[in-house]
C-alpha positions in Angstrom: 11.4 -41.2 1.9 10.0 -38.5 4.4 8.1 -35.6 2.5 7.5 -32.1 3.8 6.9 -28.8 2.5 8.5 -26.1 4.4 7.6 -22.0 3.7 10.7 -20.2 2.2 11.7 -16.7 3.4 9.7 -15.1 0.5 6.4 -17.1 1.3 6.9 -19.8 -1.5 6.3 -23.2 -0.1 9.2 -25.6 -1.2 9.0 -29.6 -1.3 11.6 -31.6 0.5 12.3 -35.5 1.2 14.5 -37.1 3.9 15.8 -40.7 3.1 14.2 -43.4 6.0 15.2 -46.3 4.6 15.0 -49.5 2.6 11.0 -50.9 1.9 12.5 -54.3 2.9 13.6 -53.2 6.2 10.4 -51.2 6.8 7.6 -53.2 5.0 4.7 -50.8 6.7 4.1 -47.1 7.4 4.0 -47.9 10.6 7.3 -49.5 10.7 8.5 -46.5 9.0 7.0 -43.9 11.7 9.1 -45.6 14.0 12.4 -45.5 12.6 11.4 -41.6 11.6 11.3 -41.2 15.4 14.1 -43.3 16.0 16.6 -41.0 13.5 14.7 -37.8 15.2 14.0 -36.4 11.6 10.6 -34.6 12.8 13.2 -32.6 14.8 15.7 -32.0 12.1 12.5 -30.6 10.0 11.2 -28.8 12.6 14.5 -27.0 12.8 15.0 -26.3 9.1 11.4 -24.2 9.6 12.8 -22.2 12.0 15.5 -21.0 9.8 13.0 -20.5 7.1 9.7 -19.7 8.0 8.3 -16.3 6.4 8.8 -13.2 7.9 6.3 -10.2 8.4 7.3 -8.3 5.2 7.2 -11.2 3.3 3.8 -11.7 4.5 2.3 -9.0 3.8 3.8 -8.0 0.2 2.0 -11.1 -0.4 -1.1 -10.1 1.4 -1.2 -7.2 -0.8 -1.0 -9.2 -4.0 -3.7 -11.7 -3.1 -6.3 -9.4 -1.8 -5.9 -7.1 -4.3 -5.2 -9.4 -7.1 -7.7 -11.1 -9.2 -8.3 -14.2 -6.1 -9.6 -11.4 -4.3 -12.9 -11.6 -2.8 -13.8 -8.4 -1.7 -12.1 -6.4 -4.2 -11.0 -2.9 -3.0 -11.4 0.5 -4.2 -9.5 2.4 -6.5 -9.3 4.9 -3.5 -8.6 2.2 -1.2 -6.0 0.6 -2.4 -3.0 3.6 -1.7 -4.2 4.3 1.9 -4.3 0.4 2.5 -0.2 0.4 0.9 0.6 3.1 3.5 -0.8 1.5 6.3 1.0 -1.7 5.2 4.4 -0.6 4.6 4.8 2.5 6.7 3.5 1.2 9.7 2.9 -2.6 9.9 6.0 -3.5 7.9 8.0 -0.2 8.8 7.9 -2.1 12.5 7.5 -5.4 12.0 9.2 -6.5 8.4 12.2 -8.4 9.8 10.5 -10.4 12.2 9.2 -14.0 11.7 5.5 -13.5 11.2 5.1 -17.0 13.5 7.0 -15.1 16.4 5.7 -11.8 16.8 2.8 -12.1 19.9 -0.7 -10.7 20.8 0.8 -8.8 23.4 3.7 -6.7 22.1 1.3 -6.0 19.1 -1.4 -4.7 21.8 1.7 -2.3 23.3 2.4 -1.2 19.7 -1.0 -0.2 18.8 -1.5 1.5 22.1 2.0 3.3 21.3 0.5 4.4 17.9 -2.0 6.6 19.4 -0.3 7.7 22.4 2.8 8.2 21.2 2.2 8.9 17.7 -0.7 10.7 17.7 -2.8 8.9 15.7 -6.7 8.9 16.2 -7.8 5.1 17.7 -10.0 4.7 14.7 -6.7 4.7 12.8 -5.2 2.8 15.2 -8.1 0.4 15.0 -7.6 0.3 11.0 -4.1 -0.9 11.3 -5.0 -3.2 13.5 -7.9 -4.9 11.1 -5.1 -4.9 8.2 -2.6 -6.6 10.1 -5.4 -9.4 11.5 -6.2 -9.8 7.3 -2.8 -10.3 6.7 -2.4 -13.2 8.6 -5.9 -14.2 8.2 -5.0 -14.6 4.3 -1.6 -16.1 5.6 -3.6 -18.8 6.9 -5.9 -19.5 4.0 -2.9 -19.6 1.2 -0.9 -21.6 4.1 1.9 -19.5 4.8 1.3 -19.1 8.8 -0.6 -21.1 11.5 -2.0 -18.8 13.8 -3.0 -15.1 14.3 -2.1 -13.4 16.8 -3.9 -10.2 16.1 -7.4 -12.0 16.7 -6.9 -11.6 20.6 -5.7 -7.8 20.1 -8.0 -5.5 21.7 -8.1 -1.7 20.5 -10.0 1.4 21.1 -12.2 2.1 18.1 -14.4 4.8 18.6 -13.6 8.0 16.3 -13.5 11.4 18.1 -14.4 12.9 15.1 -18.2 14.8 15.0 -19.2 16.4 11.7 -20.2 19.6 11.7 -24.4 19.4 10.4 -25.9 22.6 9.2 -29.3 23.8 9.8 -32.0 24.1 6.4 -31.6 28.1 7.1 -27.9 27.8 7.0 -28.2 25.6 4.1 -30.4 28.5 2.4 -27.8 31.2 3.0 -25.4 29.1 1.8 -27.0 29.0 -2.2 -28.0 32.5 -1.8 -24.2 33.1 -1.7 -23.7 30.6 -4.6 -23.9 33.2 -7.9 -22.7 30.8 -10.4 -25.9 28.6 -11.5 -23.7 25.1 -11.5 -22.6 25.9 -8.1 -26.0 26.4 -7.0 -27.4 23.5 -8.6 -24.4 21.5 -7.0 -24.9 22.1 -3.2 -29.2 22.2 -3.7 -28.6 18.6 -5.0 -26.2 17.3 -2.9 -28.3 18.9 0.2 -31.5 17.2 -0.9 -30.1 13.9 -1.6 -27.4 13.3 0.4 -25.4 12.1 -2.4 -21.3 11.7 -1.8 -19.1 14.0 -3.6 -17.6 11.1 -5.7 -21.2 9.7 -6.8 -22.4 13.7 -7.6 -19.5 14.7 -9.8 -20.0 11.3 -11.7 -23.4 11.8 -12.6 -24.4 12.0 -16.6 -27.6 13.5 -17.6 -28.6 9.9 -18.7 -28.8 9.4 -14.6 -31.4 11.9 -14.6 -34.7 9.7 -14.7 -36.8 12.6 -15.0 -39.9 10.5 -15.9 -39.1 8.3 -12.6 -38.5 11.0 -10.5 -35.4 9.7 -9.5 -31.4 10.2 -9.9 -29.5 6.9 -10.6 -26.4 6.3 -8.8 -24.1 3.4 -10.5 -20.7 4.9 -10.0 -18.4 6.7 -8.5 -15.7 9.2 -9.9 -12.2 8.2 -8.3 -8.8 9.1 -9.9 -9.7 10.8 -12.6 -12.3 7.6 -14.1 -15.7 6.0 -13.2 -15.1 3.0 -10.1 -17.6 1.1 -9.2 -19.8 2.2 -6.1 -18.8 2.5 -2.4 -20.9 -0.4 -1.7 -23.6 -2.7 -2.9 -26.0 -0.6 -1.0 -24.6 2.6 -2.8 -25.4 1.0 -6.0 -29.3 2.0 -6.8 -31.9 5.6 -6.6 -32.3 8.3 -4.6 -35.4 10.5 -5.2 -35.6 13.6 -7.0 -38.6 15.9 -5.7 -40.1 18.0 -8.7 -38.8 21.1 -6.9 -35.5 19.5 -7.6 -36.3 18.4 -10.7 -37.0 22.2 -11.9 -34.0 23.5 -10.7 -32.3 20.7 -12.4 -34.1 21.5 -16.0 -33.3 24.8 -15.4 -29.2 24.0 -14.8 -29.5 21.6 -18.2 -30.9 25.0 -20.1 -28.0 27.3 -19.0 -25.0 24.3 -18.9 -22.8 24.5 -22.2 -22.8 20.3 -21.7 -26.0 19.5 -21.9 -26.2 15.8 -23.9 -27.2 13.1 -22.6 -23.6 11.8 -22.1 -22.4 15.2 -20.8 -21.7 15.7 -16.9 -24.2 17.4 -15.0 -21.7 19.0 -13.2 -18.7 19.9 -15.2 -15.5 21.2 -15.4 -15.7 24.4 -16.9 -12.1 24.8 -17.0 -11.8 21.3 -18.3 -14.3 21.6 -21.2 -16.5 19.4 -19.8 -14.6 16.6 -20.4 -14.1 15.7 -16.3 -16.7 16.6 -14.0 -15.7 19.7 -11.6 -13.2 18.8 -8.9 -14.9 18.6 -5.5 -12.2 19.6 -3.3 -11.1 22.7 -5.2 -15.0 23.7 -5.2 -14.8 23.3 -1.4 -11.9 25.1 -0.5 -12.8 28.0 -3.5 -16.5 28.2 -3.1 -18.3 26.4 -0.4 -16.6 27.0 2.9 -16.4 31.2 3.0 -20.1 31.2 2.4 -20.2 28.5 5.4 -18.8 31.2 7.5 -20.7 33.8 6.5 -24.0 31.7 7.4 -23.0 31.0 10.6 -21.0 27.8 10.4 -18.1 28.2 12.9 -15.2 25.7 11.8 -11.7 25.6 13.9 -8.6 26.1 12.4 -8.1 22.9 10.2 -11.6 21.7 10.6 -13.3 19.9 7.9 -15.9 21.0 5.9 -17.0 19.9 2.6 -20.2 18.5 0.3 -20.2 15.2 2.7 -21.4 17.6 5.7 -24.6 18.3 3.9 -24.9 14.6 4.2 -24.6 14.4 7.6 -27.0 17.5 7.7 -29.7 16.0 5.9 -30.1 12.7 7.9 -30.1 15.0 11.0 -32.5 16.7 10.2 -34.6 14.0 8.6 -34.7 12.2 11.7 -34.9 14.4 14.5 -36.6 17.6 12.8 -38.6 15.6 10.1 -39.5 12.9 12.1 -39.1 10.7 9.1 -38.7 6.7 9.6 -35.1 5.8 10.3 -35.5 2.8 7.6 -36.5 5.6 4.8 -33.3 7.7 5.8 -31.2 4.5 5.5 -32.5 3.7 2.0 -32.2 7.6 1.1 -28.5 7.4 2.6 -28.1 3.8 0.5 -26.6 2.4 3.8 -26.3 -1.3 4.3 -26.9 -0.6 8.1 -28.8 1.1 9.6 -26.6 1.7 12.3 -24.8 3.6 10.4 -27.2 5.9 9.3 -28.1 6.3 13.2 -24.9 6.6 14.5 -22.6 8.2 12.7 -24.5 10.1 10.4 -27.9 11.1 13.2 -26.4 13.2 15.9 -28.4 14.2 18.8 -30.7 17.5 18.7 -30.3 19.3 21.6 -34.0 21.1 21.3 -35.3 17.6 20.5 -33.8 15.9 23.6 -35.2 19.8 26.1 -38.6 19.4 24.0 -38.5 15.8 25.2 -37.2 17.0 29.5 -40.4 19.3 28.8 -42.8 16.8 28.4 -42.2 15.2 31.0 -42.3 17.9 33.3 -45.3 18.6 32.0 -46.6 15.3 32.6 -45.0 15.6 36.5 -47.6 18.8 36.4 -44.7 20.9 36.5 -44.6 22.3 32.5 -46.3 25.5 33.4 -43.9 26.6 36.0 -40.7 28.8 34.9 -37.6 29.8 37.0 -37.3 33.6 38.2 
């Protein structure tokens, strides 16, 4: 008997035989090869796959069920996991779903990606995320053995986001609290400004995460659908200092805050009884960005703005202003590169880059001289 496995349509993999013939007729496996090749079974096989070999949407349901399922390595995010889902079924399988995953080929996947941003509108970094989905579908298609090949891995995309955050200047920053009346408001955007913290990681934050002996803030966890999740990264999991400037205004939030135990929030939903921490995108849109405006900060219709610019802000300013080591920003930041830190999160200053044309006119011997 001739065993095989062939995939199934909904990615099982099923067992089959084909009769050869007699042992006394064919005494050795080679002997039996030959008369395989003689009764042309490895074609017959080979066109039973073709009628049932997986196809995309098969693929990747099952994609979604082994990398999010307990065999998962890199387990995702809480947060993750919907935007992942609508990438996978309103795009890849939206397009692809009917097709046999073994057919479909580098290039008409190239000409759909490129179709995505210039017909669809979407940003290349999105485009570049769709693309890195699809290559770990098949990728896990290979490892559990439903597909052979990948045709994504030879797919070239435009990554680079044309999305700049806006970064505020410490004086701006300072206009900003004066505008803030309410104490937990204040004691929000000072902390977040001065640590860089992300909005998920500050409304988590007990008063047990206050190390005020340590002169530190602990960051363990992250608040993500209404419950703590587990940290961004590995690197987000660990300190960030706490100046005693800080640290005072802190203590001084703790005196006035109705939730002040141990367990409580440091930042809390009033509304909510301190039960949930206050709800960072409703503090943005009712508290944060009018006093933006007011201090200067010019945001377009539609423009983003939120706690995660006075992220940005601070690493700006830490290593262009500040002159501070880019190594210390990364570890303040909790980045696992530091590429990150310096390019995403460092823009250019233009005053740094004319302070740094001046000096070397200077050193030509031409600093002293100004245009009439």
């Amino acid at each position: 008997m001739l065993r095989y496995r062939l995939n199934t349509a909904d990615g099982s993999r099923k067992e089959n035989t084909l009769p050869v013939g007699f042992l006394k007729d064919f005494p050795t496996e080679k002997a039996a090869w030959r008369e395989v090749d003689r009764l042309g079974l490895l074609i017959r096989i080979n066109s039973e796959e073709s009628a049932t070999r997986i196809r995309f949407n098969a693929l990747a349901e099952y994609y979604l069920k082994a990398d999010f399922g307990e065999d998962a390595v890199r387990p995702k995010s809480v947060n993750t996991i919907p935007i992942v889902e609508h990438y996978v079924r309103d795009y890849l399988i939206a397009r692809w779903g009917n097709e046999l995953a073994s057919d479909i080929g580098p290039l008409e996947i190239q000409r759909w990606l490129k179709s995505l941003h210039t017909v669809n509108g979407l940003a290349w970094a999105t485009v570049a995320k769709i693309r890195g989905i699809m290559h770990r579908i098949y990728k896990v298609g290979i490892l559990h053995e439903r597909v052979e090949k990948n045709p994504v891995q030879h797919v070239e995309t435009r990554s680079r986001s044309l999305y700049k955050a806006v970064v505020i200047t410490p004086s701006q920053t300072l206009t900003i609290l004066n505008k803030l009346t309410s104490p937990l408001h204040f004691t929000l955007v000072l902390t977040c400004a001065a640590t860089a913290l992300r909005a998920s990681e500050i409304v988590s934050l007990r008063w047990s995460d206050i190390l005020w002996t340590d002169g530190q803030i602990r960051v363990s966890k992250r608040w993500a659908k209404g419950k703590d999740g587990e940290t961004k990264t590995e690197a987000s999991n660990g300190y960030v200092p706490m100046h005693p400037v800080l640290a005072q205004y802190l203590n001084e939030w703790r005196t006035q805050s109705p939730y002040s135990k141990i367990d409580d929030f440091v930042f809390p939903s009033l509304i909510k009884d301190g039960k949930v921490p206050i709800r960072a995108s409703t503090f943005v849109q009712d508290h944060l960005r009018l006093p933006a405006t007011s201090a200067g900060v010019v945001l377009a219709k539609g423009q983003r703005f939120g706690l995660h610019n006075l992220r940005h802000s601070l690493s700006t300013w830490l290593v262009n202003k500040g002159k501070v080591d880019p190594k210390t920003v990364q570890g303040m930041l909790r980045h696992s590169d530091i590429r990150t830190t310096m390019n995403l999160y460092t823009q250019d200053d233009r005053d740094e880059k004319q302070a740094a044309q001046g000096a070397f006119l200077s050193a030509v011997g031409l600093g002293s001289r100004l245009v009439q």
